[in-house]
N, C-alpha and C positions, 0 to 999 in steps of 0.2 A: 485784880478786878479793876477794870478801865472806872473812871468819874465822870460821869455826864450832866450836864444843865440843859435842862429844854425850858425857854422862857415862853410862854402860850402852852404850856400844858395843860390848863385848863379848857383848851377849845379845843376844836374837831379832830385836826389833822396834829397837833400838840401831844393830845392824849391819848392818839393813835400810836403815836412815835414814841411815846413812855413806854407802852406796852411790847413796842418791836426790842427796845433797849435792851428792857427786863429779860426778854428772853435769849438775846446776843451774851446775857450776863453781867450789863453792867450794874453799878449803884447808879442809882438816880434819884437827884434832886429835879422838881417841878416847881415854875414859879408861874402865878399869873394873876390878875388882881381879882379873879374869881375862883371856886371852884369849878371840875367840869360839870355841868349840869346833870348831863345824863348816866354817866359811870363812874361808880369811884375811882379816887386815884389808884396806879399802880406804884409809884413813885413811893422808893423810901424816903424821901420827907418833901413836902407840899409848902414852900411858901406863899403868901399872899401879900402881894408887894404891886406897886406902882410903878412900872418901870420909866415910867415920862421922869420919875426923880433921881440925880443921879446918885444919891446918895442908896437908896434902895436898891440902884443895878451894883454897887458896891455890897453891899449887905446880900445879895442872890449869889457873887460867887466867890463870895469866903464862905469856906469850912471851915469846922470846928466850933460851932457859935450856934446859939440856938436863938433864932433871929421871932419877934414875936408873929405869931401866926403860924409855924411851923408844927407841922402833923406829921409823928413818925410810922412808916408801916414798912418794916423786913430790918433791911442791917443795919448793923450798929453805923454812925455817920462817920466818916473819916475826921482824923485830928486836923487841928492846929496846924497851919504852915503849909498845907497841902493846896495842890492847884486841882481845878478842874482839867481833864485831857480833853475833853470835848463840851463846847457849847454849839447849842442849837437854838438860833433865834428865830422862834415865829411869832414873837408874842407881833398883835396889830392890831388897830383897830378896823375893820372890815364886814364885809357881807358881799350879797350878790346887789345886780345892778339897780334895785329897789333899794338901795341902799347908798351906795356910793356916789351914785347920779344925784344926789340931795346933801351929802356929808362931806364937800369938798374941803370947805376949813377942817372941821375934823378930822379928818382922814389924813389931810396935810403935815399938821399942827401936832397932833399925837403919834404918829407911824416914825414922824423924823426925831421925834425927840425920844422915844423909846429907841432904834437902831443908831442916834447920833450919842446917846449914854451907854449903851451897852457894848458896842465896837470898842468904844474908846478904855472904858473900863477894863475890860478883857484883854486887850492888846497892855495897859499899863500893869496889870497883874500876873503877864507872862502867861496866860492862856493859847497853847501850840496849834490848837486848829479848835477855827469858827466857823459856823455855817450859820448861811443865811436865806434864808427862805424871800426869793425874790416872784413875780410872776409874767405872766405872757403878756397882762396887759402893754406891758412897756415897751408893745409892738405899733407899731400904726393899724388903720384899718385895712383889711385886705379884698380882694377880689373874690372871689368863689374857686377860680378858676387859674387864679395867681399858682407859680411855682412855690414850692417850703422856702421859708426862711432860714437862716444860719444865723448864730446866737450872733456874729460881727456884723449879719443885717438887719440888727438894732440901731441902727446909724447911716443916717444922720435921723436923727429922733421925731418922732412923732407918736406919741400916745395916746391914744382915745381920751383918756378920761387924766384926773388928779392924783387917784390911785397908782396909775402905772407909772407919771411924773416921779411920784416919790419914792416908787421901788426903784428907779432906775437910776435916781442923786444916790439911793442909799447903797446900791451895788460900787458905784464908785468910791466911796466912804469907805468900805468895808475893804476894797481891795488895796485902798491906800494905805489902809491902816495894815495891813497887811505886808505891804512894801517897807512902811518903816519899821514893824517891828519884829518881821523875821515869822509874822503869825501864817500859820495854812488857810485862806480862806476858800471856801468853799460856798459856789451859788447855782441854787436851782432855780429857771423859771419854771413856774408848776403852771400848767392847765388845769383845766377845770375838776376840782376834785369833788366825791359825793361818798358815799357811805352812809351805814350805822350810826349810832350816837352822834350827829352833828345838826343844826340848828336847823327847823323843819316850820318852825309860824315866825310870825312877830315880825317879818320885815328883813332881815338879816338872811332869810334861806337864801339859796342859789338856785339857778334850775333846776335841777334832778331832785331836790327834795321839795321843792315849790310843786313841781308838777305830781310827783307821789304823792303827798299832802293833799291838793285836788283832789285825785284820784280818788285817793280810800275815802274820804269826804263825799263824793257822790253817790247818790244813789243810783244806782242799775238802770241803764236804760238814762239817764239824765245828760247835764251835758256838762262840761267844764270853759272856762276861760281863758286863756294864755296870750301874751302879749306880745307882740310884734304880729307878721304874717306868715310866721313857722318856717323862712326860709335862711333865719341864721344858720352860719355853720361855724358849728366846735369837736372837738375832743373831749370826751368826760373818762377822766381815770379813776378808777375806785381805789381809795384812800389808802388799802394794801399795799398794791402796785407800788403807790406813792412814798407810804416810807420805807417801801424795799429799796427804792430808787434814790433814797434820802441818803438810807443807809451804805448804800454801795459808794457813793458820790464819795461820802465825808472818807473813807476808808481808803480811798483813791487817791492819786499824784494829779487826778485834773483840773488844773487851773482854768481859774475864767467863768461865765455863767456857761448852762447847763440847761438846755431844752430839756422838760421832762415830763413826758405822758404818752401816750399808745399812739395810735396811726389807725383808728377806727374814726374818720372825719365821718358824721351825721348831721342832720338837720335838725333845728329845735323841732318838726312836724313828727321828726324820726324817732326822735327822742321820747315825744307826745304819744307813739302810736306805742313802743315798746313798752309804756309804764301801763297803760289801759292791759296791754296783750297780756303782760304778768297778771294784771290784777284779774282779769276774766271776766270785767264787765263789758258790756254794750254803753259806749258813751259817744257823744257829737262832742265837736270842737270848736268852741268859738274865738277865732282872734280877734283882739282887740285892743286898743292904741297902749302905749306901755315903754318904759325903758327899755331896751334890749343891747344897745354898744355895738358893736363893731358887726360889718357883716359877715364876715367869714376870716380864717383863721388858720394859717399852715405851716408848718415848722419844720427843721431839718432834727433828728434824734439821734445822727452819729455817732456824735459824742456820749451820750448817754448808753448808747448798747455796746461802744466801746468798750465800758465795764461787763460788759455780758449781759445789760440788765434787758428782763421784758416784759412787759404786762400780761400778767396769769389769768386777769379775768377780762371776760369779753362786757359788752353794753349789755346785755342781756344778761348774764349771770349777776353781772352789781348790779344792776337794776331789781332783777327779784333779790337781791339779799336787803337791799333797801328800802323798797317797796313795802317787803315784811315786817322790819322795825318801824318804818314812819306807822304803819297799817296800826298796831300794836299802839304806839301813842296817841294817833286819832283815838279809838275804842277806848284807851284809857282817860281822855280826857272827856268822851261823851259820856263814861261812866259817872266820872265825879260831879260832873253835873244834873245828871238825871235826880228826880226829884223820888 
């Protein structure tokens, strides 16, 4: 039975990725300074740790120790002297661009001190392969109309935003640390990912759950808000896809980052009209001034479907699978309020 660490297990795409393990068969440890909000863990044991400290990324990947915070659920924990064979770092501080357009220090300050302790940790404790969850913002902005990029035309750099600055210091970190000490690093840039159980109010959502959220929130026949003038273009992968694609990566001989998300490019307007169409109402749309980042967005996947991998669901199939959970949260929150 393989040993895995996923650091961000307690958030979206973290606690997705527990669950793809669990069912590959492995043991899994979870660490993050929260639990997940919306699902329990599946992780046989959950710690709750700080990873900005390095002494805590030390304390995340020894076994054999029952570190305080630690929740056990399935196997027994591997002994003393044992390594992990796979880590998986997502922990980060982050959101969508309600978010990050505001949290520059933070985002800076806590992102590099959690992947500049964790790398380094891992690599000193003999850990054989690392993966690290990098993203597309570490692209510049693009055209509508521009050719895909190739993960070496990241260079010469230009990132939108703070966010992508730091994913793109810490991809070099990781792959250093990898040269010196013989470790397998492994890096995906993710596109925009959505799903089930992932953060839907509060500031932190992304598109696809900002605009569902909307949705199930209005009433029939009303109208919603969305910010820009609906002509951004992205890619939104549903969060399956994503740790299929996690999982194939880490499993693989592919060196270097790693494009990864479908090849269904839409408009936020597109985007807009597919969550209404799920939901079955009648709504108007009103745009209006707002963060939005980058205008459009294209990438080369070669590399990625190299492994054979390929996105199983379309916008429209994630869209209603997510639509229906946020749908389900809204209702549950107007219930606890009703008097």
């Amino acid at each position: 039975m393989k040993r895995a660490l996923v650091c961000g297990a307690g958030g979206f795409i973290g606690g997705h990725l527990v669950k793809k393990l669990k069912r590959e068969g492995y043991w899994v440890r979870g660490v993050d300074i929260k639990p997940h909000e919306f699902a329990p863990t599946q992780a046989d044991e959950f710690l709750l740790l700080d990873l900005r400290d390095p002494e805590n990324c030390r304390r995340a990947l020894t076994l054999g120790q029952d570190p305080i915070g630690l929740r056990r659920n399935g196997e027994p924990a591997p002994g003393p002297g044992q390594t992990f064979d796979e880590v998986y770092q997502l922990a980060a501080d982050m959101g969508g661009m309600g978010f990050i357009s505001v949290a520059e220090c933070e985002v800076l300050r806590n992102n590099a001190l959690i992947n500049l302790n964790m790398v380094h940790h891992a690599a000193e404790m003999g850990v054989p392969r690392y993966f690290f969850s990098s993203s597309v913002c570490i692209y510049r902005d693009m055209a509508p109309d521009e050719p895909p990029l190739s993960e070496d035309e990241a260079y010469p750099a230009q990132p939108d935003n703070e966010y992508g600055w730091e994913k793109l210091y810490a991809e070099r970190v990781a792959m250093a640390y990898g040269r010196r000490y013989g470790m397998a690093v492994r890096i995906a840039r993710f596109e925009n990912c959505y799903g089930p159980e992932g953060t839907w109010q509060g500031g932190r959502e992304k598109a696809p759950a900002a605009i569902c959220r909307k949705v199930a929130q209005a009433e029939d026949g009303g109208a919603i808000e969305v910010w820009g003038d609906g002509t951004a273009i992205r890619v939104f992968t549903y969060v399956d896809d994503l740790v299929d694609g996690i999982y194939a990566l880490m499993q693989s001989d592919l060196e270097g980052p790693v494009n990864l998300g479908g090849e269904e490019r839409v408009t936020v307007a597109e985007l807009v009209q597919t969550v209404i169409a799920v939901s079955g109402k009648r709504l108007q749309v009103r745009y209006v001034p707002g963060p939005v980042g980058v205008h459009a967005r294209n990438f080369r996947k070669d590399r990625i479907r190299s492994l054979g991998w390929e996105p199983r669901y379309t916008l429209r199939e994630g869209i209603a699978r997510t639509y229906a959970w946020i749908a389900e949260q809204v209702e549950a929150t107007r219930t606890q309020v009703s008097p």
